[in-house]
C-alpha positions, 0 to 999 in steps of 0.5 A: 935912171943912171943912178939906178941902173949904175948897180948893175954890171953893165955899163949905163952911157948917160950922155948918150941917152940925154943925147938921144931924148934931146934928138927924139924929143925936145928937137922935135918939140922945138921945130914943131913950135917954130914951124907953126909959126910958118906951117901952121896953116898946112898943118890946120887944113890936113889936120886928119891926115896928119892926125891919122900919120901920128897915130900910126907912127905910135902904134908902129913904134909899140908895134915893133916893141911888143914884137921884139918882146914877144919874140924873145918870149918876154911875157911869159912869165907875166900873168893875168893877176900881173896884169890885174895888178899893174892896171889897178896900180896905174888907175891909183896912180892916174887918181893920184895925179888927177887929184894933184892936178886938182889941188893945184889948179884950185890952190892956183885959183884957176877958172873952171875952164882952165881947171878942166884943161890942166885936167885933160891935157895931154892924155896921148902924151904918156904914150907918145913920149913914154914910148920913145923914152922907153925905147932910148932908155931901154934899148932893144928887147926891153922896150916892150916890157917898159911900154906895157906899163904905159900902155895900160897907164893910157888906155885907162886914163882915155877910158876913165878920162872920157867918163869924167868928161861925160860927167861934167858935161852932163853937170854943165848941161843940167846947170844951164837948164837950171838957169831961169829964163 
Protein backbone atom coordinates (compact mmCIF):
# COMPACT_ATOMS: atom_id res chain seq x y z
CA UNK A 1 0.00 0.00 0.00
CA UNK A 2 2.95 2.52 0.96
CA UNK A 3 4.24 2.02 -2.61
CA UNK A 4 0.97 2.96 -4.09
CA UNK A 5 -0.13 5.48 -1.86
CA UNK A 6 3.65 7.12 -2.06
CA UNK A 7 2.05 8.95 -5.49
CA UNK A 8 -0.13 11.00 -3.65
CA UNK A 9 0.74 14.49 -2.05
CA UNK A 10 0.14 13.08 1.53
CA UNK A 11 2.40 11.68 3.51
CA UNK A 12 1.86 7.67 3.97
CA UNK A 13 3.54 6.60 7.63
CA UNK A 14 4.24 2.87 6.83
CA UNK A 15 5.61 2.21 10.32
CA UNK A 16 2.96 3.41 11.98
CA UNK A 17 0.68 1.36 10.01
CA UNK A 18 2.80 -2.26 10.29
CA UNK A 19 2.53 -0.94 13.92
CA UNK A 20 -1.14 -0.60 14.14
CA UNK A 21 -2.02 -4.09 12.21
CA UNK A 22 0.55 -5.77 14.58
CA UNK A 23 -1.62 -4.11 17.88
CA UNK A 24 -4.97 -4.89 16.19
CA UNK A 25 -4.26 -8.08 14.46
CA UNK A 26 -1.39 -10.56 15.13
CA UNK A 27 -1.02 -9.37 19.04
CA UNK A 28 -4.66 -10.63 19.43
CA UNK A 29 -4.01 -13.66 17.16
CA UNK A 30 -1.29 -14.27 19.43
CA UNK A 31 -2.96 -14.02 22.83
CA UNK A 32 -5.93 -15.82 21.57
CA UNK A 33 -3.26 -19.00 20.72
CA UNK A 34 -1.85 -18.61 24.16
CA UNK A 35 -4.82 -18.20 26.40
CA UNK A 36 -6.65 -21.29 24.67
CA UNK A 37 -3.96 -23.04 26.17
CA UNK A 38 -5.18 -21.79 29.87
CA UNK A 39 -8.79 -20.38 28.79
CA UNK A 40 -9.74 -22.43 26.62
CA UNK A 41 -12.51 -24.43 28.71
CA UNK A 42 -14.38 -20.60 29.20
CA UNK A 43 -14.32 -19.95 26.00
CA UNK A 44 -15.98 -23.79 25.00
CA UNK A 45 -18.71 -23.29 27.81
CA UNK A 46 -19.83 -19.45 26.79
CA UNK A 47 -19.16 -20.17 23.09
CA UNK A 48 -22.62 -18.32 22.14
CA UNK A 49 -22.25 -15.51 24.15
CA UNK A 50 -18.84 -15.05 22.97
CA UNK A 51 -20.13 -16.01 19.30
CA UNK A 52 -22.73 -13.31 19.57
CA UNK A 53 -19.89 -10.51 21.26
CA UNK A 54 -17.53 -11.10 18.00
CA UNK A 55 -20.50 -10.72 15.91
CA UNK A 56 -21.52 -7.19 17.39
CA UNK A 57 -18.18 -6.02 17.60
CA UNK A 58 -17.98 -6.48 13.67
CA UNK A 59 -20.99 -5.24 12.85
CA UNK A 60 -19.95 -2.08 15.38
CA UNK A 61 -16.90 -1.80 13.57
CA UNK A 62 -18.68 -1.41 9.95
CA UNK A 63 -21.53 0.29 11.59
CA UNK A 64 -19.22 3.26 12.59
CA UNK A 65 -17.47 3.11 9.26
CA UNK A 66 -20.63 3.54 6.81
CA UNK A 67 -21.74 5.92 9.39
CA UNK A 68 -18.80 8.24 8.93
CA UNK A 69 -19.05 7.71 5.03
CA UNK A 70 -22.50 8.54 4.76
CA UNK A 71 -22.10 11.42 6.76
CA UNK A 72 -19.89 12.99 4.58
CA UNK A 73 -22.06 11.88 1.66
CA UNK A 74 -19.43 9.22 0.28
CA UNK A 75 -21.87 7.27 -1.76
CA UNK A 76 -23.49 9.37 -3.54
CA UNK A 77 -21.62 9.15 -6.33
CA UNK A 78 -21.87 5.14 -6.51
CA UNK A 79 -24.74 3.91 -8.12
CA UNK A 80 -26.51 0.86 -8.74
CA UNK A 81 -24.96 -0.61 -11.98
CA UNK A 82 -21.53 0.28 -9.51
CA UNK A 83 -22.81 -1.89 -7.27
CA UNK A 84 -23.71 -4.56 -9.85
CA UNK A 85 -20.49 -4.37 -11.10
CA UNK A 86 -18.58 -4.60 -7.83
CA UNK A 87 -20.65 -7.85 -6.87
CA UNK A 88 -20.09 -9.43 -9.92
CA UNK A 89 -16.29 -8.91 -9.73
CA UNK A 90 -16.16 -9.99 -6.27
CA UNK A 91 -18.18 -13.24 -7.17
CA UNK A 92 -15.19 -13.75 -10.01
CA UNK A 93 -12.72 -13.15 -7.69
CA UNK A 94 -14.33 -15.37 -4.85
CA UNK A 95 -14.56 -18.33 -8.04
CA UNK A 96 -10.95 -17.42 -8.55
CA UNK A 97 -9.83 -18.23 -5.30
CA UNK A 98 -11.98 -21.07 -4.81
CA UNK A 99 -10.69 -22.92 -7.51
CA UNK A 100 -6.93 -21.85 -6.64
CA UNK A 101 -7.74 -23.58 -3.42
CA UNK A 102 -9.10 -26.39 -5.38
CA UNK A 103 -6.03 -27.00 -7.37
CA UNK A 104 -3.88 -26.61 -4.79
CA UNK A 105 -5.44 -28.71 -2.33
CA UNK A 106 -5.82 -31.63 -4.99
CA UNK A 107 -2.07 -30.79 -6.35
CA UNK A 108 -1.11 -31.37 -2.30
CA UNK A 109 -3.20 -34.68 -2.55
CA UNK A 110 -5.34 -33.62 0.33
CA UNK A 111 -8.38 -36.05 1.38
CA UNK A 112 -11.58 -35.22 0.77
CA UNK A 113 -12.06 -33.94 4.35
CA UNK A 114 -8.94 -31.70 4.25
CA UNK A 115 -10.02 -30.37 0.66
CA UNK A 116 -13.37 -29.44 2.16
CA UNK A 117 -11.73 -27.49 5.16
CA UNK A 118 -8.88 -25.38 3.06
CA UNK A 119 -12.19 -24.81 1.20
CA UNK A 120 -14.42 -23.38 3.84
CA UNK A 121 -12.19 -22.10 6.36
CA UNK A 122 -12.37 -19.06 7.18
CA UNK A 123 -15.32 -17.12 5.56
CA UNK A 124 -15.88 -14.44 8.39
CA UNK A 125 -12.13 -13.81 8.38
CA UNK A 126 -12.50 -11.28 5.21
CA UNK A 127 -14.52 -9.57 7.13
CA UNK A 128 -13.03 -9.48 10.56
CA UNK A 129 -9.84 -8.65 9.36
CA UNK A 130 -10.78 -6.49 6.22
CA UNK A 131 -12.51 -4.30 8.49
CA UNK A 132 -9.67 -3.54 10.80
CA UNK A 133 -7.40 -3.24 7.95
CA UNK A 134 -9.34 -1.25 6.20
CA UNK A 135 -9.73 1.21 8.99
CA UNK A 136 -5.73 1.28 10.04
CA UNK A 137 -5.10 1.76 6.33
CA UNK A 138 -7.56 3.96 5.76
CA UNK A 139 -7.99 6.08 8.57
CA UNK A 140 -11.16 8.14 9.12
CA UNK A 141 -14.03 8.59 6.31
CA UNK A 142 -12.51 6.29 3.99
CA UNK A 143 -12.88 3.32 6.12
CA UNK A 144 -16.32 2.87 4.54
CA UNK A 145 -15.96 3.11 1.06
CA UNK A 146 -12.89 0.21 1.50
CA UNK A 147 -15.21 -2.22 3.62
CA UNK A 148 -17.95 -1.71 0.96
CA UNK A 149 -15.79 -4.20 -1.32
CA UNK A 150 -15.30 -6.55 1.56
CA UNK A 151 -18.67 -6.09 2.72
CA UNK A 152 -20.25 -7.41 -0.54
CA UNK A 153 -17.11 -9.80 -1.05
CA UNK A 154 -18.63 -11.64 2.29
CA UNK A 155 -22.09 -11.67 2.05
CA UNK A 156 -21.50 -13.35 -1.43
CA UNK A 157 -18.94 -16.06 -0.28
CA UNK A 158 -21.49 -17.10 2.84
CA UNK A 159 -24.39 -17.27 0.22
CA UNK A 160 -22.49 -19.05 -2.47
CA UNK A 161 -20.40 -21.01 0.04
CA UNK A 162 -23.60 -22.44 1.68
CA UNK A 163 -25.16 -23.51 -1.67
CA UNK A 164 -21.55 -25.49 -2.13
CA UNK A 165 -21.79 -26.84 1.14
CA UNK A 166 -25.45 -27.93 0.39
CA UNK A 167 -24.50 -29.50 -2.83
CA UNK A 168 -21.90 -31.64 -1.43
CA UNK A 169 -23.54 -32.82 1.46
CA UNK A 170 -26.67 -33.82 -0.78
CA UNK A 171 -23.55 -35.66 -3.08
CA UNK A 172 -22.11 -37.34 0.34
CA UNK A 173 -25.85 -38.23 1.03
CA UNK A 174 -26.54 -39.83 -2.28
CA UNK A 175 -23.05 -41.93 -2.26
CA UNK A 176 -23.75 -43.39 1.41
CA UNK A 177 -27.08 -44.58 0.04
CA UNK A 178 -25.67 -46.03 -2.81
CA UNK A 179 -23.47 -48.20 -0.80
CA UNK A 180 -25.03 -51.86 -0.98
CA UNK A 181 -25.81 -53.29 2.31
Amino acid sequence: MSFLLTSTTGHYDLAGVIGKLTLQVILPVMLGLLLNQRLGWFAARHKAALRYFDQFTILLIVYTAFCESFSLHLFEKISWEDLLWLAALMLGLFFLIYGLITLLSRFLNFNHEDRITALFCGSKKSLIQGSVMANVLFPGSMAGVALLPIMIYHALQLIVASIIAQAMARRQAEKITAIPK
